[in-house]
N, C-alpha and C positions, 0 to 999 in steps of 0.2 A: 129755467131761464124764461123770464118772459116776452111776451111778443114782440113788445116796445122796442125791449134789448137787443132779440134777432135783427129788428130791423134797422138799427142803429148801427151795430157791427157788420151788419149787408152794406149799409150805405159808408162807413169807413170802407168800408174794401172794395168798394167800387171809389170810392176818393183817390183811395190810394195809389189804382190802377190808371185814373187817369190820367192823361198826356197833361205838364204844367203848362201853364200859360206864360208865350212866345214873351222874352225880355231882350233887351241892347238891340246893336242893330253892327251889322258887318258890311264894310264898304271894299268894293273889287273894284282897282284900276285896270279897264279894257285897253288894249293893245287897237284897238278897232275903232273908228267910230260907229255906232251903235245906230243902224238903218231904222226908219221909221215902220219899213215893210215889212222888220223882223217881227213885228208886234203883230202880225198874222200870217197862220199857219200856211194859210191858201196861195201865198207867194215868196218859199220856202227854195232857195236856186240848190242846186247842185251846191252844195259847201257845208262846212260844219259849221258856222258864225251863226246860222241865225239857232242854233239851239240851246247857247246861250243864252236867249233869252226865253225860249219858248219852253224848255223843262222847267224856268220859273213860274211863268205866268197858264200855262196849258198843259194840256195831259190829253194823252193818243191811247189809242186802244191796245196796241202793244207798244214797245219801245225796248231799248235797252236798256237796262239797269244790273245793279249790282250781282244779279242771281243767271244774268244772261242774257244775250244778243236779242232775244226775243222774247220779253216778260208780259204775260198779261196784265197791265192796267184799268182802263175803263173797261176794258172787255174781262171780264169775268170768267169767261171761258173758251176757248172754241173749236170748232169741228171740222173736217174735212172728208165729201163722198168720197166712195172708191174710185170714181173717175176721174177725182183730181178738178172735177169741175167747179164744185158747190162749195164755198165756205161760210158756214153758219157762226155768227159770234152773237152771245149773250152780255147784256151789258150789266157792266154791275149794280146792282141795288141801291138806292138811295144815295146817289155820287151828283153831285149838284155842282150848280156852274158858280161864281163870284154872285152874282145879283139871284141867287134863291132858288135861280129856275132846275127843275131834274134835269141830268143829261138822257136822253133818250137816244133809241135809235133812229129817230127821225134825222137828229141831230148829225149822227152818224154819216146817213145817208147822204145830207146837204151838203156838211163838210168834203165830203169825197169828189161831189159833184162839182163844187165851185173850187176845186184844186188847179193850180193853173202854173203852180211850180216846175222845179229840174222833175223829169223824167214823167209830166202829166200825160202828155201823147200816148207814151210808151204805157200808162196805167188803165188810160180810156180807149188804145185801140184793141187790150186785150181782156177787157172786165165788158162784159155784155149788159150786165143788169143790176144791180141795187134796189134791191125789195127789203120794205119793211114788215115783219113778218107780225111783230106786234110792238108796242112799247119799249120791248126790252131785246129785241130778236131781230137783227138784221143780218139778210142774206146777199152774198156778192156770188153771182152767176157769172164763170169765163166762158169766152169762145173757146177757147181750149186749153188742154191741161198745162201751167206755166208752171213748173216747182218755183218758181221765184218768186209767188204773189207774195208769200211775205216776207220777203226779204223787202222789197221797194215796199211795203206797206206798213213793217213794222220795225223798222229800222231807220237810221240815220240815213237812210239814199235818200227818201223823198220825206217832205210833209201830208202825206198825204192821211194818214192814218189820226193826223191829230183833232183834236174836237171844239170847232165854237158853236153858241148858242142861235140858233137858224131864226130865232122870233127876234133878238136881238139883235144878230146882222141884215135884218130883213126890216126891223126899223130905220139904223142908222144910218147903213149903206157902208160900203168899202170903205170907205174915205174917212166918214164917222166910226168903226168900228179899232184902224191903223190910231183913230187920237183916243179915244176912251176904249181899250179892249176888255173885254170880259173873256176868263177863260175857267178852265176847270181844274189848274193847279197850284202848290202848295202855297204861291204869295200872288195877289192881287193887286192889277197895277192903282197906282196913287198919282203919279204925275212924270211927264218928259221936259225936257229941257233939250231940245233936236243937237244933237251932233255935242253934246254935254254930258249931262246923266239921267237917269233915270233910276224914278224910288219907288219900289215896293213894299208889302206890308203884309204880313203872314195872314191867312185864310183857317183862321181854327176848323172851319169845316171841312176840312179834307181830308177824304178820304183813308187814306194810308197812314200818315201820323199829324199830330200840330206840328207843326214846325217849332224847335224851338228858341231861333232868332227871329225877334218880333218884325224888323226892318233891312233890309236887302238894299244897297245901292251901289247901281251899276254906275260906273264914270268911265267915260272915254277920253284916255292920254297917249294920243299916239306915239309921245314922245317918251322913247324906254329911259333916260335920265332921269326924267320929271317923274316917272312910275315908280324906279326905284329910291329918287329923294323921299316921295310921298311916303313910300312903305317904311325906312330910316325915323320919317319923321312920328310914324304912328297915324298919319292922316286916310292911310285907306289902309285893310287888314290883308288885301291880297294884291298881289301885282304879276298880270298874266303878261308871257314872252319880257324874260328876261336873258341875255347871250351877255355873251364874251367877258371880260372884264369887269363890268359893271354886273353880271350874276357873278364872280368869284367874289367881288366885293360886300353883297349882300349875304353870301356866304358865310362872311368872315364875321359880321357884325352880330354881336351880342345880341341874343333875344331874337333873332330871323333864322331862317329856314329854308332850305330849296328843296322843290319837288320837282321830280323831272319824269316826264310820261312819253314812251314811245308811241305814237296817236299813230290813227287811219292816215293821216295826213303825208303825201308823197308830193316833193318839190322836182318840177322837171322842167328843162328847156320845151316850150311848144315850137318851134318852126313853122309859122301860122303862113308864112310867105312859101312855102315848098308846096303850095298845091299851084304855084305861078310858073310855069315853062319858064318864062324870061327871069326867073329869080334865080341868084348864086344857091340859092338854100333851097332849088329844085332836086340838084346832085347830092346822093346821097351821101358820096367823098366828101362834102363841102361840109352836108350835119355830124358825120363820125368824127371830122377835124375838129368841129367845135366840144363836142363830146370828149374825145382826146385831151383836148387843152387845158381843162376842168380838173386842180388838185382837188378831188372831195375831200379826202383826207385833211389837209392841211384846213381848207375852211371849215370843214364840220370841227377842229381842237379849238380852232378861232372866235370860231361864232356861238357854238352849243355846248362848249367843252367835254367834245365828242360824246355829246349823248345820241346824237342822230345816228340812223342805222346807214351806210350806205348801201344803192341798190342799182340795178339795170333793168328795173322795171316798175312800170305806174300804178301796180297792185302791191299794196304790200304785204310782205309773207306771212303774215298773220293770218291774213282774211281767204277764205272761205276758196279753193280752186287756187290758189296763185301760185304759181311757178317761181321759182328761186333763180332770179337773174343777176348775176354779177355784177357790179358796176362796169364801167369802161377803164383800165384804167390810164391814170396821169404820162401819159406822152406824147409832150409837145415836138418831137425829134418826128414823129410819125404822122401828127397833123399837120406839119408844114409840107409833108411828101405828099398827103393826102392834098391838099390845096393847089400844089402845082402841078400834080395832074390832074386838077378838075380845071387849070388854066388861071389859078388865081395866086401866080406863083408869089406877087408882091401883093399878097393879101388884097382884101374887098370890102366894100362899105356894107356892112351886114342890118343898116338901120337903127329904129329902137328897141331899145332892151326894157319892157314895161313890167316889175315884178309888183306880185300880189302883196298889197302894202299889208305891215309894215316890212318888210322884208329886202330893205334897201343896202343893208349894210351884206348880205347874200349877192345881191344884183349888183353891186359896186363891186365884190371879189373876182364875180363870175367875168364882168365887164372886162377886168384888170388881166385876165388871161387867153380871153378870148382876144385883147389887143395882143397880147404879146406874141401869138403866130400870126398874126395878122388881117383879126377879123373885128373892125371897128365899130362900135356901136356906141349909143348913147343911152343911158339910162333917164329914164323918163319916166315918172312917180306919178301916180293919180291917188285921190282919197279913194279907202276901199270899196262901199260903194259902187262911186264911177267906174271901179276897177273892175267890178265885177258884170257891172251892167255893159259895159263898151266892149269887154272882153266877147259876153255872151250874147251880143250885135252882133260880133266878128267884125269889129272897126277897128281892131287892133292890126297892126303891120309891124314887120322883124320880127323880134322874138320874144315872146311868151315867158317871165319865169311865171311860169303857173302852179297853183295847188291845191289840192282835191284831197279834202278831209271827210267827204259823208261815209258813214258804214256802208254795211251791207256784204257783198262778196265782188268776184272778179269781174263779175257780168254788169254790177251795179256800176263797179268803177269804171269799167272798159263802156257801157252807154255813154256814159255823160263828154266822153272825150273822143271816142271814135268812131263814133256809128253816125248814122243818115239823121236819126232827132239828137242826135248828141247835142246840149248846151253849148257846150263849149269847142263842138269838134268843126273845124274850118273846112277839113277836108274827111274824104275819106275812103279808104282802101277798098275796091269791090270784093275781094276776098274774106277782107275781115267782116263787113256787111254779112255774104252771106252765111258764113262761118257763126256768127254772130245770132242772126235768126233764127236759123237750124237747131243751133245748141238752146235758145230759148225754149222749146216745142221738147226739148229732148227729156224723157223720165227716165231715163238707165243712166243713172248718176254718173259710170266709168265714161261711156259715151259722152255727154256732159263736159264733163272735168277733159276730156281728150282735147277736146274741139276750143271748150276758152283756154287752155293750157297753148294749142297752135296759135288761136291769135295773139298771146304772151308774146308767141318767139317771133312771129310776123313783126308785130310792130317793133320787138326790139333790132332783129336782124335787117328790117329796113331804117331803120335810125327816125321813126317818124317823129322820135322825142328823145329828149336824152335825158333821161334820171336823174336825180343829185342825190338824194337822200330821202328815206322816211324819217320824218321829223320827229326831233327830240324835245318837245316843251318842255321849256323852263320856270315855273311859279315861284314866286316868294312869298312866304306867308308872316304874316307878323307875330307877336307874344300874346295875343289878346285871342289867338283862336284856336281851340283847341282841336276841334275836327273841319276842315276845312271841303272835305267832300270831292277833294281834287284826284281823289286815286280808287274811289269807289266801283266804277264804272268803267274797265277796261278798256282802252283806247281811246276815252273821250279825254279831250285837251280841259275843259272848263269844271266847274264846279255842279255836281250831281250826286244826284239828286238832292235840291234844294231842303226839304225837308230835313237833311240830316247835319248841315250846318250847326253846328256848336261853338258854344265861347267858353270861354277859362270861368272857374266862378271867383 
């Protein structure tokens, strides 16, 4: 054989092996409107929404994906001293941002540092140091041993683990970087249309695979009618939160599809007005009445066509430490007892009812029962966004349907809602605080697990919230897609990893 030929047959078999080049393009109707902030990692809230965008367009050092809660990505590898102090991460080899540049651990470092997300306090009061050790070798020194550093660091609790380009946001600036981003994952942004859509565009240099849908377009329809027309009509290939009737009908239609995922995501009453002496929803009689009055049952067959799990607790029993709490359940005969011995025997103006959009047709059932023993309120709708910003002000007043979809474990979700830097937490328990900080510091796992297991039952047993369900997403997928990426990734409600999207040929 001659040489020629060797190397003819080398070069077919390296053809052969490589990734095709990215063709069509697959269009997802968002249930959300689609923030301009999601488009950087650095102000990433307590929530699962902005990851929707950011497993498109950026890539973190770990993450979860398909193989586990905690996969290496840009980090290549990494390490932990005996002390629990020091973790060393190597960054992977020749892993390069959209415009050319290597990712470095310089990079690394910046990113961490300009983090200003859910749970940044909580990241920067217990990370001492951030050293660059060389090019590829960056070291995080704690003040002391936290088993959770990567839980918050490489998981859906925080953004903080994710990576943009430091020479690039150091040209454009915040402002500049939220309208042209540059990141280091599988599709590169092309253009936004604010509170409309936004189009991406596959990055053959990535790392991991080509991608093999050439174009990515996110659309925001917060109207679930107009989602599921769209998908009917063939105009977008995936339509995220679909409920009640109109998902049985997409069901039923030739050529469609439902995927239904039990996510991180727990919807519960907040009682934002119970840290007020002079509030009805100071007594805890007043919150187990509302809680009581609540068929979950009957709205989760309604709403999710009981895909939702019900629960009596704001961790859900999947993750990591969580305690199996019961719902409450359905007796309005006991809430109304409950209400006139708290003195509210002809019922009480309980306020607004503000649930995290879109989730109105929830907030109108909840309303509807909560009138019927006599505890009136108004539901009162914001775009989500505002929902989330006003929320995490604490400008909200009555009740909260609130909900908390980031990974992580009981500690992540129990921060953002109950503790002293909690996001979204109004008030909070000195008990569970201390409870709280203790168990953070704690390395004897049982010990650990005892201590967030107590404040499980605290907050239940004091009624600071009342559970409705861990959430059952609903997708509709169209005939045009063959792998749609929506069930890859345990617990994530969206489409992930992007890279593995597929179409029909």
């Amino acid at each position: 054989m001659t040489l020629a030929l060797v190397l003819l047959l080398a070069f077919w078999g390296l053809a052969g092996r490589a990734d095709a080049a990215p063709e069509g393009q697959i269009t997802f109707a968002a249930h959300v409107t689609l923030a301009p902030r999601w488009l950087d990692p650095a102000e990433t809230e307590s929530a699962i929404s902005p990851f929707l965008v950011l497993y498109a367009i950026h890539d973190a050092m770990l993450k979860p994906m398909p193989g586990g809660l905690i996969t290496p990505s840009l980090a290549e590898s990494w390490s932990v001293s005996r002390d629990g102090l020091t973790y060393d991460f190597v960054v992977r080899n020749g892993v390069k941002f959209h415009n050319g540049d290597p990712v470095t651990a310089d990079d690394v470092k910046f990113s961490f540092e300009r983090y200003r997300g859910g749970a940044a306090k909580l990241l920067k009061d217990r990370v001492q140091d951030v050293r660059v050790v060389d090019a590829r070798r960056v070291r995080f020194v704690l003040k002391q041993a936290w088993p959770d550093f990567l839980t918050f660091y490489g998981t859906t609790a925080t953004g903080a683990g994710w990576v943009v380009p430091r020479k690039y946001v150091e040209k454009v600036g915040d402002e500049g970087f939220k309208k042209a981003p540059i990141g280091a994952g599988p599709y590169r942004f092309v253009s936004v249309t604010p509170g409309i859509e936004m189009t991406l565009e596959a990055f053959e240099g990535y790392w991991r695979k080509v991608p093999a849908v050439k174009r990515v377009v996110l659309k925001s329809v917060p109207d679930e009618t107009t989602r599921a027309a769209a998908l009917q009509r063939g105009e977008v290939d995936v339509a995220y939160f679909l409920n009640g009737p109109i998902a049985e009908h997409v069901r039923r239609t030739p050529g469609l599809r439902l995927t239904a995922a039990r996510t991180n995501t727990v919807f519960f009453l907040d009682f934002v007005d119970q840290w007020d002496p002079k509030s009805p929803w100071h007594d805890r009689r007043v919150r187990l009445a509302a809680s009581l009055a609540i068929d979950r049952k009957a709205i989760n067959e309604a709403e999710s066509l009981g895909f939702s799990g019900l629960t009596g607790n704001i961790v859900p029993r999947h993750m990591e430490f969580a305690l199996a709490i019961d719902a409450h359940p359905y007796d309005p005969r006991r809430a109304k007892q409950l209400l006139a011995e708290a003195g509210y025997a002809n019922g009480f103006d309980g306020g607004d009812l503000t649930p995290n959009p879109p989730y109105f047709g929830l907030a109108e059932a909840t309303a509807n029962y909560l009138g019927a023993v006599g505890i009136r309120t108004r539901v009162r709708t914001l775009e989500r966004a505002a929902f989330l910003t006003t929320w995490g002000e604490k400008k909200l007043r009555g009740i909260v349907l609130g909900a908390q979809g980031a990974g992580g474990n009981a500690a992540t979700r129990i921060e953002g809602l109950a503790t002293r830097n909690g996001t979204y937490a109004y008030g909070v328990l000195p008990e569970v605080e201390d409870l709280f900080q203790r168990q953070a510091g704690e390395v004897d796992r049982k010990k650990r697990e005892e201590m967030l297991h107590q404040i499980q039952r605290i907050l239940h047993d004091r009624v600071v919230f009342a559970p409705i369900w861990e959430n059952g997403f609903i997708r509709g997928v169209g005939s045009r897609v063959e792998e749609p990426a929506l069930t890859l990734i345990p617990a994530f409600p969206y489409a992930a990893p992007y890279e593995e999207l597929r179409l029909r040929k």
